[in-house]
C-alpha positions, 0 to 999 in steps of 0.5 A: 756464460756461467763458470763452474770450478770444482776447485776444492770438492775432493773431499766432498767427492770422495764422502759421496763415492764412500756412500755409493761404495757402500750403498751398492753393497761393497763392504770391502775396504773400498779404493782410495777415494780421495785419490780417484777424485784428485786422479779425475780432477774432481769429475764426478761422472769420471770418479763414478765411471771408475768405482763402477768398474772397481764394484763389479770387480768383486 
């Protein structure tokens, strides 16, 4: 079995979901990124689900 810990990824999340923020064309300030990483503990999928909502919102 392999472990996989996203221990310590939050900033690195939180660049990635500034890049998808502003690749999807959201040039508003974006939501605080850091805050939706910690809030997911660090899931990417679940950080993605959420700024999807927050985009199509605009």
């Amino acid at each position: 079995m392999l472990e996989f810990s996203s221990y310590g990824l939050s900033d690195q999340i939180a660049a990635y979901l500034d890049h998808v923020w502003h690749a999807e064309g959201a040039n508003g300030n974006a939501p605080n990124l850091a805050r939706l990483a910690k809030d997911s503990r660090n899931n990417v999928r679940d950080c993605l689900m959420h700024l999807e909502v927050e985009l199509m919102a605009l």
